[in-house]
C-alpha positions as CSV (number, residue, x, y, z in Angstrom):
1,X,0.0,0.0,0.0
2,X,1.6,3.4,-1.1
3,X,1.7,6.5,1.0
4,X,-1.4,8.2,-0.6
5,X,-3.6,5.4,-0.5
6,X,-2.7,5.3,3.8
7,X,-3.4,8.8,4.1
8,X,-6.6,8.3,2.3
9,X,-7.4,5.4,4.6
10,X,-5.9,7.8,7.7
11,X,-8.2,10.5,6.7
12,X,-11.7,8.6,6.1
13,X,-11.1,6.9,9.8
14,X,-10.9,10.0,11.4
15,X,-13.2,11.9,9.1
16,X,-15.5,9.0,10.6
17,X,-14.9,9.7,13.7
18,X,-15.2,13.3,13.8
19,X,-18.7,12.5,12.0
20,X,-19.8,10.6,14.4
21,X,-19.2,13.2,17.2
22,X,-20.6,15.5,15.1
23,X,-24.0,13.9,15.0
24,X,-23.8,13.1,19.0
25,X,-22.8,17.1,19.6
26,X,-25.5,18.1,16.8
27,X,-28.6,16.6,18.5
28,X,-27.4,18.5,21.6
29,X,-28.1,22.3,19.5
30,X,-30.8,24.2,20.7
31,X,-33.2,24.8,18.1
32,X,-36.0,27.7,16.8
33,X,-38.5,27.4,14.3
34,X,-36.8,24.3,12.7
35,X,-33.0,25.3,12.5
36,X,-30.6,25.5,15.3
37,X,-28.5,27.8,16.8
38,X,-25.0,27.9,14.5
39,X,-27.7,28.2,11.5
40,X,-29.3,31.3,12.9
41,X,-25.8,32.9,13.9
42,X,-24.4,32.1,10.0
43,X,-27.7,34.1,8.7
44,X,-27.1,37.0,12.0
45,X,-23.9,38.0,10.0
46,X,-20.8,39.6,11.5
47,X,-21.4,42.6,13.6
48,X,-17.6,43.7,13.3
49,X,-17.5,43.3,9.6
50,X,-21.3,43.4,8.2
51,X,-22.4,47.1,8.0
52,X,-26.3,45.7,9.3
53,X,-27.0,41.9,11.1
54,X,-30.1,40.1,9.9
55,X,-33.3,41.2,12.3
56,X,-34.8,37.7,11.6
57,X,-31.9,35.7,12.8
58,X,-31.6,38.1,15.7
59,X,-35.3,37.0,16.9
60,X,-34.6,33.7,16.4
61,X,-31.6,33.5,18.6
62,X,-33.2,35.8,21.2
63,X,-35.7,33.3,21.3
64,X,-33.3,30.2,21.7
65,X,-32.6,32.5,25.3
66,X,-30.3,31.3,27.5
67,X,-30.2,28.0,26.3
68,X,-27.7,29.2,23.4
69,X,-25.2,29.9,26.3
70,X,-23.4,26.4,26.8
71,X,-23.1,26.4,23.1
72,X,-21.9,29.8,22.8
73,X,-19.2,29.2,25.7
74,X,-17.6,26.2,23.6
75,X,-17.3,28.2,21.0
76,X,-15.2,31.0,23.3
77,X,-12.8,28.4,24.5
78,X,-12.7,26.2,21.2
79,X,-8.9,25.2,20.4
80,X,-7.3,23.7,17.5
81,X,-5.1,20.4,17.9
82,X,-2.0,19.5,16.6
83,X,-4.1,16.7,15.4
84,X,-7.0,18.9,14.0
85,X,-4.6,21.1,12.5
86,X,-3.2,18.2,10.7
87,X,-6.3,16.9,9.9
88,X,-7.2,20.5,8.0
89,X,-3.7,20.3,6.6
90,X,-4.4,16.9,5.1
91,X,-8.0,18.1,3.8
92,X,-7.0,21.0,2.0
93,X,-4.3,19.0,0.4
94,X,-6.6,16.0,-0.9
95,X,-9.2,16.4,-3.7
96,X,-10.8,12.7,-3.3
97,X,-13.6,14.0,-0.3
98,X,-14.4,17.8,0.3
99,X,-14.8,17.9,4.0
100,X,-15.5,21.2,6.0
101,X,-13.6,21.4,9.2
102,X,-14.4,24.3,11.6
103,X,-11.4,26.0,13.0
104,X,-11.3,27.2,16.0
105,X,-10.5,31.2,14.7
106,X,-14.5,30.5,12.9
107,X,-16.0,29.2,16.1
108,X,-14.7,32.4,18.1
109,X,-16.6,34.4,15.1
110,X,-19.9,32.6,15.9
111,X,-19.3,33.0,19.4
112,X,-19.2,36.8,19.4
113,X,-21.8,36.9,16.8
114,X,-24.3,34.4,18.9
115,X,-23.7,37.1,22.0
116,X,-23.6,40.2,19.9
117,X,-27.8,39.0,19.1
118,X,-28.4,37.8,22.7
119,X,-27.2,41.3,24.2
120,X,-28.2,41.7,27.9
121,X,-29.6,38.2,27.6
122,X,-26.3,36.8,27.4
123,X,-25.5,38.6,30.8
124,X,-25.7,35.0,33.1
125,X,-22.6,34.0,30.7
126,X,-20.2,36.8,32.2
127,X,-18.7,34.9,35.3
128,X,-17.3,32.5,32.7
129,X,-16.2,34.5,30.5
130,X,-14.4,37.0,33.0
131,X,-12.8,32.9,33.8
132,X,-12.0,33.0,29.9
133,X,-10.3,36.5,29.6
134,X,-6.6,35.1,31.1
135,X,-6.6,31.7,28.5
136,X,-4.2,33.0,25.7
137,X,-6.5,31.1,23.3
138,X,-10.0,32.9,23.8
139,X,-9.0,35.7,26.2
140,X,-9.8,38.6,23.4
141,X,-12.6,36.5,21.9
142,X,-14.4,36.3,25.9
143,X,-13.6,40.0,26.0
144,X,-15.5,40.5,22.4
145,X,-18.4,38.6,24.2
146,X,-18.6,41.3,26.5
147,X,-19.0,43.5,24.5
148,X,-22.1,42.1,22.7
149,X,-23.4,41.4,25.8
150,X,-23.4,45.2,26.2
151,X,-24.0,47.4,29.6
152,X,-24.7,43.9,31.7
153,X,-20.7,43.9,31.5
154,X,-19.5,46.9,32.9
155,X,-18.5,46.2,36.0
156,X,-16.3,42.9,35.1
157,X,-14.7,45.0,32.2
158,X,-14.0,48.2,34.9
159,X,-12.2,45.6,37.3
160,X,-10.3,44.1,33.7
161,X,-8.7,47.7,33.8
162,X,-6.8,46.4,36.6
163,X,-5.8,43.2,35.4
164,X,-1.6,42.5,34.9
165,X,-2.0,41.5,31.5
166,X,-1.7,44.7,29.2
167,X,-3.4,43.1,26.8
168,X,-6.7,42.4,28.5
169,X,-6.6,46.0,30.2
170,X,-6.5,47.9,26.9
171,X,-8.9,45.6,25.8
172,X,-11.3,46.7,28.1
173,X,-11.1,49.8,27.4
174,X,-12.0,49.3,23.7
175,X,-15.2,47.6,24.8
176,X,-16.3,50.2,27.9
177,X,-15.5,53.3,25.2
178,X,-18.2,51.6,23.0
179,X,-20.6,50.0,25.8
180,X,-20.3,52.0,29.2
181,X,-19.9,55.7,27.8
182,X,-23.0,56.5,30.5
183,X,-21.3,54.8,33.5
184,X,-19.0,57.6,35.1
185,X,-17.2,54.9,36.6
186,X,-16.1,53.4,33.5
187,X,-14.7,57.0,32.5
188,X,-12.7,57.2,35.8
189,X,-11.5,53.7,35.1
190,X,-10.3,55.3,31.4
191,X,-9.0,58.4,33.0
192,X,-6.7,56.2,35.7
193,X,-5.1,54.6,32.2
194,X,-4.0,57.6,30.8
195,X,-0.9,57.3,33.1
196,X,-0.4,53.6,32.2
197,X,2.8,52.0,32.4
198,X,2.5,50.3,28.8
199,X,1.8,53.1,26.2
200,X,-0.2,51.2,24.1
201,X,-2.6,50.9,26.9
202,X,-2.2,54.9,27.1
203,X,-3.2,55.5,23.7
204,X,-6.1,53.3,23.8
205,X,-7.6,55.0,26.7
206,X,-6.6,58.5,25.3
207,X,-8.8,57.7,22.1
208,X,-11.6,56.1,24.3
209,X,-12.2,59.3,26.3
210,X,-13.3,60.7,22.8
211,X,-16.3,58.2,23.2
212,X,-17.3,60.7,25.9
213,X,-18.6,63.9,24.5
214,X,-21.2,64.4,26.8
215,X,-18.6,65.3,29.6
216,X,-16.7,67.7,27.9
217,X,-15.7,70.2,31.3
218,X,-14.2,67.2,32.7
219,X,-12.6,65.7,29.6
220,X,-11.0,68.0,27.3
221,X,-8.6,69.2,30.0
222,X,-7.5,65.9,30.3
223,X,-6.9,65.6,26.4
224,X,-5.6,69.0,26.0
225,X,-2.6,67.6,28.8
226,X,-2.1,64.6,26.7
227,X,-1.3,66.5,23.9
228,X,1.5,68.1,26.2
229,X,2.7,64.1,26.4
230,X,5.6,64.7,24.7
231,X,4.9,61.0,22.9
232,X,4.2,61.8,19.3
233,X,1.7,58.9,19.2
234,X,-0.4,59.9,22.1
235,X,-0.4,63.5,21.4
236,X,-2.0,62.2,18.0
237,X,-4.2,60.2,19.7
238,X,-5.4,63.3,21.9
239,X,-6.2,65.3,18.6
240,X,-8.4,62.8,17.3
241,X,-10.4,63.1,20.9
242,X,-10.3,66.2,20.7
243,X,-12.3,66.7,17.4
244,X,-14.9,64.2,18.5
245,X,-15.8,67.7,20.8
246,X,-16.3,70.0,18.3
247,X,-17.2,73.2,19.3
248,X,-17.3,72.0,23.0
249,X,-13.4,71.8,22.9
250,X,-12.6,75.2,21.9
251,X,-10.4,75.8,24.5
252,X,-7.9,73.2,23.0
253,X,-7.4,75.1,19.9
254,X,-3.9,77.0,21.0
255,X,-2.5,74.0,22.0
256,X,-3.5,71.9,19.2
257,X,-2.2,74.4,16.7
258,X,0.8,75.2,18.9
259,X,2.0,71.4,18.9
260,X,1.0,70.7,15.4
261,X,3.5,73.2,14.4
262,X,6.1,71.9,16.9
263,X,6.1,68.0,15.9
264,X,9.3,66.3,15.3
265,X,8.0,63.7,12.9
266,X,6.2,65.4,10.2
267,X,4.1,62.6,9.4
268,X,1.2,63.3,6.8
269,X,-1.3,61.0,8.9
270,X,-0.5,62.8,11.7
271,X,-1.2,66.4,11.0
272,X,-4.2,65.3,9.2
273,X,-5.2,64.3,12.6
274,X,-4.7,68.0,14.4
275,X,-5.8,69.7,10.9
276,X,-9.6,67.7,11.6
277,X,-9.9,68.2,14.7
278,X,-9.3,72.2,14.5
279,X,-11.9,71.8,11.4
280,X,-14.0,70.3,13.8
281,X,-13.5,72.4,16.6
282,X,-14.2,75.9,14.6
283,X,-15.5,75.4,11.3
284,X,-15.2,78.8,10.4
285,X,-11.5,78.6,10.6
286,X,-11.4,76.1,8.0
287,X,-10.0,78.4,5.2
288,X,-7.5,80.7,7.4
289,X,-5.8,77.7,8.4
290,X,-5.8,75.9,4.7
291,X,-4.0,79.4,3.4
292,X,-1.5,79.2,6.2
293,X,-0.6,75.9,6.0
294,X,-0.3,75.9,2.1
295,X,1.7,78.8,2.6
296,X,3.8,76.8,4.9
297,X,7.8,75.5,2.7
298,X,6.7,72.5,4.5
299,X,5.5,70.3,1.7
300,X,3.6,67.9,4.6
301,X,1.6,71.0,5.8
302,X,1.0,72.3,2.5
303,X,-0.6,68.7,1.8
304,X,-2.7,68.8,4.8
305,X,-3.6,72.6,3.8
306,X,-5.2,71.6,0.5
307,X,-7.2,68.3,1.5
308,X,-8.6,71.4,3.7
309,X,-9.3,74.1,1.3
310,X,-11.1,71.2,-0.8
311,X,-13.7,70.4,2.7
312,X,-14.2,74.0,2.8
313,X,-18.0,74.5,1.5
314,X,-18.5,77.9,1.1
315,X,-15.5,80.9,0.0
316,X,-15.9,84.2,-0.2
317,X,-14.3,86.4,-3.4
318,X,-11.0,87.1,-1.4
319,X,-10.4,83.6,-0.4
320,X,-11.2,82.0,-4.1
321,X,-9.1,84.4,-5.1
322,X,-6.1,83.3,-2.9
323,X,-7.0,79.8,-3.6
324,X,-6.2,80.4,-7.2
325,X,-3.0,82.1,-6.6
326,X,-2.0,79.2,-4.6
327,X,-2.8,76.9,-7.3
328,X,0.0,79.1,-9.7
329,X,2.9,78.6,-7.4
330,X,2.4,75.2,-6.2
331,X,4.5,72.9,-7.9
332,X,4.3,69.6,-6.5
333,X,1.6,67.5,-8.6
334,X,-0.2,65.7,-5.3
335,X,-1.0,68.8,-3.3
336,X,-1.7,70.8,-6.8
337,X,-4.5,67.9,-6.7
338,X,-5.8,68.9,-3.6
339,X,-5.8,72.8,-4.6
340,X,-7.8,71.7,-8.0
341,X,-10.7,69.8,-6.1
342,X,-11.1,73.3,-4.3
343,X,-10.8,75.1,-7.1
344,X,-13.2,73.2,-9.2
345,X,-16.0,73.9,-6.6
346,X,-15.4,77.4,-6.5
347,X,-15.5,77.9,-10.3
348,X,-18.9,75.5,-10.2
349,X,-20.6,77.8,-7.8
350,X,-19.6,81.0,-9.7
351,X,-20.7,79.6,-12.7
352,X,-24.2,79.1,-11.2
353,X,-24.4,83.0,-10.6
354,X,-25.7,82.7,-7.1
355,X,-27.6,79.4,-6.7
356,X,-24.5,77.8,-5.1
357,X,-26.5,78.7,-1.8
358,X,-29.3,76.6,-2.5
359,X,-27.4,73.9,-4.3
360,X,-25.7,71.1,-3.3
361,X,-21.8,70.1,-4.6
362,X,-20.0,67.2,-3.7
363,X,-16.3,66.5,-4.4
364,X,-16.7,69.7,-6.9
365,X,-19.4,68.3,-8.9
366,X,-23.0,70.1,-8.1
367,X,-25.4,66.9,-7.7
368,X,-28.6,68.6,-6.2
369,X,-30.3,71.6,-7.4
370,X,-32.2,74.4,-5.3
371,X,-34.5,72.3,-3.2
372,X,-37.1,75.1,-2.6
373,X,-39.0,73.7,-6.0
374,X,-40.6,70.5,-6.7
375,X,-38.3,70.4,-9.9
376,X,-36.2,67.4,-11.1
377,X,-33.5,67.0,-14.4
378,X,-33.9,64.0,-16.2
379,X,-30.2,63.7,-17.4
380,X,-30.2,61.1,-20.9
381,X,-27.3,59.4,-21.5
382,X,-26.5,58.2,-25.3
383,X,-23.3,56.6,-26.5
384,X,-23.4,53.0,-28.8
385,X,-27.2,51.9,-28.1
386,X,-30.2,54.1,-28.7
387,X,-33.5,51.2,-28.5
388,X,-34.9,53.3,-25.9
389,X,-34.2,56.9,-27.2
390,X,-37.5,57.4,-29.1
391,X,-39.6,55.8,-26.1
392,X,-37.9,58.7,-23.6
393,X,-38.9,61.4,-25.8
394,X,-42.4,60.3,-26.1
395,X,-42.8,59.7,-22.5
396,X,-41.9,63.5,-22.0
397,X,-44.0,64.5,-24.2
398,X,-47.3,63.6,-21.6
399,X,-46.3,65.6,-18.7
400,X,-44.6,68.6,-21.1
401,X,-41.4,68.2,-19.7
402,X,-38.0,68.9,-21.0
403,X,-34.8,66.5,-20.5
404,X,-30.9,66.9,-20.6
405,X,-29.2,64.6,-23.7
406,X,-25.4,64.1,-22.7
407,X,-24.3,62.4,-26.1
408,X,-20.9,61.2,-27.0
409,X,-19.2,61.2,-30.7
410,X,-20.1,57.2,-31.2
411,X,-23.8,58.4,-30.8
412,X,-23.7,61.3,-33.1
413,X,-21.6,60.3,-35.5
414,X,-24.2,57.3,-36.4
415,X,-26.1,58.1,-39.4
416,X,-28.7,55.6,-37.9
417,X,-29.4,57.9,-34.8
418,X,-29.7,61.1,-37.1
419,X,-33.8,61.2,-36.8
420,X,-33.6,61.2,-33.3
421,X,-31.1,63.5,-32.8
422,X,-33.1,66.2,-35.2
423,X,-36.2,66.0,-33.0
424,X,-34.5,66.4,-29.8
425,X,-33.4,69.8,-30.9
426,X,-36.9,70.2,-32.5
427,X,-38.6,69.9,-29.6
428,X,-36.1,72.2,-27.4
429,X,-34.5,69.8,-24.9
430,X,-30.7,70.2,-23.8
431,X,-27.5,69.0,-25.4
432,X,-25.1,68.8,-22.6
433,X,-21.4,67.6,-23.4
434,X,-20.1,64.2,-22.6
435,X,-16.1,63.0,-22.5
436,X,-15.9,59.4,-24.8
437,X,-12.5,58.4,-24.4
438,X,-10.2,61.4,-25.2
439,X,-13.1,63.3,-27.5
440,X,-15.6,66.3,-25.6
441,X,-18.3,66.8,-27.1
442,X,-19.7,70.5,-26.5
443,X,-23.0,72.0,-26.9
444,X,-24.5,75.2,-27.5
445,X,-22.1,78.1,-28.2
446,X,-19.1,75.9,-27.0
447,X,-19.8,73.9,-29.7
448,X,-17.0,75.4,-31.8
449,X,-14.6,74.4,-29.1
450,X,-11.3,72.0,-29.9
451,X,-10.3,69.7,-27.7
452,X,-6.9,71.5,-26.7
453,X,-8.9,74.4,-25.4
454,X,-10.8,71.9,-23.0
455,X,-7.2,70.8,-22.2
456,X,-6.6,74.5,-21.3
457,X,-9.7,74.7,-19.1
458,X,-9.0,71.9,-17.0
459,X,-5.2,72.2,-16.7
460,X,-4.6,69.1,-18.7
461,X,-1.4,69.6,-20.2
462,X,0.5,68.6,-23.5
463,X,0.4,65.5,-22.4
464,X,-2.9,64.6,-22.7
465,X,-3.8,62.3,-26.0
466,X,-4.5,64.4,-28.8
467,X,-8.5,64.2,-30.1
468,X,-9.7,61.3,-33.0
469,X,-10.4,61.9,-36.3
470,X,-14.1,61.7,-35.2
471,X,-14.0,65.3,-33.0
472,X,-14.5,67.5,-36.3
473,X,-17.2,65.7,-37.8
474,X,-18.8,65.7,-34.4
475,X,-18.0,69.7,-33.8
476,X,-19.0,70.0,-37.8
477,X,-22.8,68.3,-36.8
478,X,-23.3,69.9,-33.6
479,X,-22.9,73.1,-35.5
480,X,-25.0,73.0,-38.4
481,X,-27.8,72.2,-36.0
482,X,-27.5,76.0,-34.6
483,X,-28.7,75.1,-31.3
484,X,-29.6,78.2,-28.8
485,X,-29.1,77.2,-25.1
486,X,-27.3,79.9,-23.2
487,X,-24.1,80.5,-22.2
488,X,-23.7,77.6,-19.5
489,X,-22.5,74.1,-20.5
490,X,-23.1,71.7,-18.0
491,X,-20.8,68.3,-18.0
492,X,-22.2,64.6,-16.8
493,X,-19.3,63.3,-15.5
494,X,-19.5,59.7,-16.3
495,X,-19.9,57.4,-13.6
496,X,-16.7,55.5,-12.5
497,X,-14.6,58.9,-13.6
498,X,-15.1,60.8,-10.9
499,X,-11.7,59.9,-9.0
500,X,-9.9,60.9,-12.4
501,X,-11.3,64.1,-12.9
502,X,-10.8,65.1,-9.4
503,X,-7.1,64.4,-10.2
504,X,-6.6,66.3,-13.6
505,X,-9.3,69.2,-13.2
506,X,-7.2,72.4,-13.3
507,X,-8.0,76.0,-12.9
508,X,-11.6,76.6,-14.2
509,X,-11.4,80.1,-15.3
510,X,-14.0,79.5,-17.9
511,X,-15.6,76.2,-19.7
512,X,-18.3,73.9,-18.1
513,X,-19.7,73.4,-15.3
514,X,-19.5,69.4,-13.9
515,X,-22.9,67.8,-12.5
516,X,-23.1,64.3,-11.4
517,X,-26.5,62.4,-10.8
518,X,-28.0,62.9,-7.4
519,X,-26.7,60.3,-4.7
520,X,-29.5,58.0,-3.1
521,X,-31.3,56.4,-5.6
522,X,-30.3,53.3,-8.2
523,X,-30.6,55.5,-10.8
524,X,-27.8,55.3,-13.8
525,X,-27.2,52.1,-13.2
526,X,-30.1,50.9,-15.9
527,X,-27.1,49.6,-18.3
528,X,-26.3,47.3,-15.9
529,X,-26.1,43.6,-17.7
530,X,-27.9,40.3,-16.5
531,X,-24.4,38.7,-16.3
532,X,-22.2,41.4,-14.6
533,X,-22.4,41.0,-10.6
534,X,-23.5,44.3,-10.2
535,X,-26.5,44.3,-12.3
536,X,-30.1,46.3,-11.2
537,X,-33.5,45.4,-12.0
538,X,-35.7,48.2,-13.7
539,X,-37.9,47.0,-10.5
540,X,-34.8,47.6,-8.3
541,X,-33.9,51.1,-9.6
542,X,-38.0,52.4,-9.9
543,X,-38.5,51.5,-6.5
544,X,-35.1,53.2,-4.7
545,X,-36.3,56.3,-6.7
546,X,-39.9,56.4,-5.4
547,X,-38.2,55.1,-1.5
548,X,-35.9,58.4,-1.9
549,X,-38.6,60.8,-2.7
550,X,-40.8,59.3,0.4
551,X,-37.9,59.3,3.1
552,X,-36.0,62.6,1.8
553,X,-37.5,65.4,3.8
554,X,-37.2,67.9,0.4
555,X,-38.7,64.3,-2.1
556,X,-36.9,64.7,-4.8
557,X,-36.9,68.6,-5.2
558,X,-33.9,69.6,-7.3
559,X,-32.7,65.9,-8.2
560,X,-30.5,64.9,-11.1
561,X,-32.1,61.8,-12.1
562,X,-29.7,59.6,-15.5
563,X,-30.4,56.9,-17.4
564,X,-29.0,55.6,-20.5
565,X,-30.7,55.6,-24.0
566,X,-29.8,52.5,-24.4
567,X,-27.6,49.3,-23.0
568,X,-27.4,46.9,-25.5
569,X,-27.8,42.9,-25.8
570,X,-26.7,42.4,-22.6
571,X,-29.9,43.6,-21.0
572,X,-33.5,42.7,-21.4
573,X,-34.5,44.2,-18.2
574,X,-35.6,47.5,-20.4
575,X,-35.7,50.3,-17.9
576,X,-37.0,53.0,-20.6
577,X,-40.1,50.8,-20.9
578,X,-40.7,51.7,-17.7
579,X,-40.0,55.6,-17.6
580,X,-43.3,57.0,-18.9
581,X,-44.8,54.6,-15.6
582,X,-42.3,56.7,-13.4
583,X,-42.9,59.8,-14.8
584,X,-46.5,59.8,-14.4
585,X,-46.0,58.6,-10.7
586,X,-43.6,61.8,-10.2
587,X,-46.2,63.9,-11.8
588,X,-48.6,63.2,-9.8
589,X,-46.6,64.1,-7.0
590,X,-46.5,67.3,-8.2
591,X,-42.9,67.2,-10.0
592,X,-42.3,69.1,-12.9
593,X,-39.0,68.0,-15.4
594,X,-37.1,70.6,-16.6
595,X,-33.4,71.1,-18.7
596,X,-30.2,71.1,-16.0
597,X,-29.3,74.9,-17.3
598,X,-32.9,75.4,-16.0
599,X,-32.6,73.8,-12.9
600,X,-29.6,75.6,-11.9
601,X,-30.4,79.1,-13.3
602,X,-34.5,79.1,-13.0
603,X,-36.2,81.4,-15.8
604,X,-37.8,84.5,-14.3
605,X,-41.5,84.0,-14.4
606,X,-43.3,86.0,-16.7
């Protein structure tokens, strides 16, 4: 017999064996509504990794009660064997049997799951697992458990504070910052570990006190002597308390600027740190601080200064103005990156004459219009496919509104799309302009623009790709059409782009203004394939519109709503056949749809 075929034979006898135990141990589960306990915790999810656990799974185990806790406690002091690991060795190497072993790292995930749901039911499990907190196999799992078990644990985790073990007091004070914030004993337990022998344990508890904004008299002094530590790591760790204050830790703005300035390690992660809090702290200081820290030779502060200035919501004439001298002199390409994402939003708002106040801009691209009106932009999006282009302009035509057509050089430069194309301008909706690969195509009086002067705009360089063949027939047809829009161009930034242009937008002195479909809803993602992973039902993406406009206290006032003209084979989940359905449920609403330069710059009413 060779060596495979006894480690075959090996493997089945103890895969036999473990089976057998399995069934004996399996009969033992507690049970609800036909599925037992590990079933239920599998469907709860992870509450350290899953952004929302499964409510249904939560009952359930609720329901199992106390009875879950023997189980539950295996699973907190579950170990692996030399033998088991070698028995998990051996299955991952052979192919004959797939087996599913259970390590002992995925029982500790179940346990803290399973105790997570139970919450203060688990609370007659704490006695053992205060026991379990000194093994070195399940100490920081037991400690976990506390923490899903919630308030119930206070006390046990104040006297862990105490304990020897440096690892099991810092611990602690992880899980009372997130469980015990209420309990003014907890924060005197977190106060006494600020002076901590081990410094890890120091920084922990520096952080923690952050947890407690609702004692700020008592705890920003505290922070504000941390960050006189004199330990670059807790000082940091101070800042990022601090900030969690807000205008409640005023008081720690000298010294928070004051040591900022005087660090020793000019780490970039660091200063962010003490430039966020100070946001925090006073809001209104945002800008002063940006200019005097891009101002700074200091390339790490002059990095810090422009993730600022692009936070900064609102500037004032002088302050754009500075802005844009900064962006001249700066020569390193990373913070010039920062400066542009300011700059960008500045130039969007001026462009806007005035609406900026009542519009809203994210990462330099305004996404929301004035909210004061029950208006909404339908933005149209046409590039290769066009089956659903004649069915949108129809649907329009029922509730008289008017639509935004963002339509690349493949779309116009196909002599099968030509009818279409002439009664969109016949019946007065917008051309907007569109970026296919390395080609911009401009409406209205921009129309006549090259690419290179869109390369100007944005700060592009010589670098960038010169434009295809295909830009002057596209320029040449956009022309002869003679469309009369106004003097605002509005550009749909193309979704998945938006990290680019933040990176190569340049000084906007002139040119469009960038829009990006409203967040919250589905909507765009109606060219979505059956076969990609991320697809989206038309059902999926009518429903999160119509969700949006019952939970958004403003509906869907001053929305930017896209969709795509067409997306090709790969879909038979037609969203356009169900536009006119969602148009007429808007409309009677009380929606009207109107063009994007509309939106933004409302026509006086005669």
């Amino acid at each position: 017999m060779n060596l495979r075929s006894r480690n075959i034979i090996a493997f089945l006898v103890v895969v036999a064996i473990a089976f057998i135990a399995w069934l004996v141990l399996r009969s033992r589960e507690p049970q609800y509504d036909g599925s037992k306990l590990t079933e239920w915790i599998v469907q709860y999810g992870n509450p350290e990794e899953d952004e929302k656990t499964d409510p249904e799974a939560r009952t359930a185990i609720r329901a199992i009660g106390t009875r879950a806790i023997p189980r539950l406690l295996n699973y907190v002091s579950a170990k692996d064997s030399a033998t088991k690991e070698a028995l998990m060795q051996l299955a991952r190497k052979q192919e004959v049997i797939e087996f599913k072993i259970t390590s002992a790292a995925e029982f500790h995930k179940l346990a803290v799951a399973g105790f997570h749901a139970l919450g203060k039911e688990g609370a007659p499990a704490i006695p053992s697992l205060v026991a379990l907190m000194n093994d070195t196999n399940s100490g920081q799992t037991a400690i976990e458990c506390l923490w899903g078990i919630g308030s119930e644990s206070t006390e046990v985790l104040i006297a862990g504070t105490k304990h020897t073990n440096y690892e099991i007091r810092w611990r602690c004070v992880w899980v009372l910052s997130n469980v015990a914030t209420n309990s003014p004993a907890a924060l005197a337990a977190i106060i006494r570990l600020l002076d901590d022998n081990d410094s890890e344990v120091r920084y922990d508890a520096t952080l923690a006190l952050g947890r407690f904004q609702h004692r700020p008299a008592e705890v920003v002094p505290l922070l504000i002597r941390a960050l006189n530590a004199r330990d670059s790591k807790q000082e940091n760790c101070a800042a990022l308390a601090l900030g969690c204050f807000g205008t409640n830790a005023v008081s720690a703005l000298p010294d928070l600027e004051r040591v900022m300035y005087s660090r020793n390690s000019l780490l970039k992660p660091s200063i962010s740190s003490f430039v966020r809090a100070i946001e925090a702290i006073r809001p209104e200081y945002a800008f002063p601080l940006a200019a005097k820290l891009l101002s700074d030779s200091n390339p790490t502060f002059r990095w810090s200064g422009s993730g600022l200035a692009a936070r900064v919501e609102h500037l004032n004439g002088r302050e754009s103005a500075t802005l844009f001298e900064f962006s001249r002199a700066e020569r390193d390409t990373n913070i010039l990156a920062g400066i542009r994402i300011a700059a960008h939003q500045v130039l969007a708002r001026w462009r806007t004459n005035g609406v900026p106040e009542r519009a809203t801009f994210q990462n330099g691209f305004l996404v929301r219009g004035p909210q004061n009106k029950k208006c909404v932009a339908i933005c149209l999006w046409g590039d290769s496919f066009a089956e659903g282009a004649d069915v949108f302009l129809n649907e329009l035509k029922s509730p008289q509104g008017k639509a935004s057509f963002f339509l690349t050089d493949n779309f116009l430069t196909n002599r099968d799309f030509d009818p279409f194309t002439a009664k969109l301008f016949t019946e007065q909706h917008y051309l907007g302009c569109y970026l296919s690969t390395d080609v911009v195509v401009f409406g209205g009086p921009a129309a006549t623009a090259a690419a290179a002067a869109f390369r100007a705009r944005y700060g592009l360089g010589d670098e960038t790709p010169q434009p295809k063949p295909t830009a002057k027939p596209v320029r040449d047809k956009i022309e002869g059409l003679h469309i009369e829009q106004g003097l605002e161009d509005f550009f749909l930034a193309p979704p998945g782009l938006y990290d680019r242009l933040q990176l190569s937008v340049g000084k906007l002195e002139q040119g469009v203004t960038p829009i990006a479909p409203t967040p919250g809803t589905l909507s765009g993602l109606d060219a979505t394939h059956e076969s990609q992973t991320n697809f989206v039902s038309s059902q999926a993406i009518f429903d999160s519109i119509l969700q949006r406009e019952r939970e958004d206290p403003n509906g869907l006032n001053g929305f930017i709503l896209m969709f795509h003209l067409g997306s090709g084979p790969g879909r038979t989940d037609k969203f356009h056949l169900r536009f006119g359905e969602l148009l007429d449920a808007l409309a009677a609403r009380g929606y009207t749809f109107v063009r994007v330069d509309e939106l933004f710059e409302p026509k006086e009413e005669q």
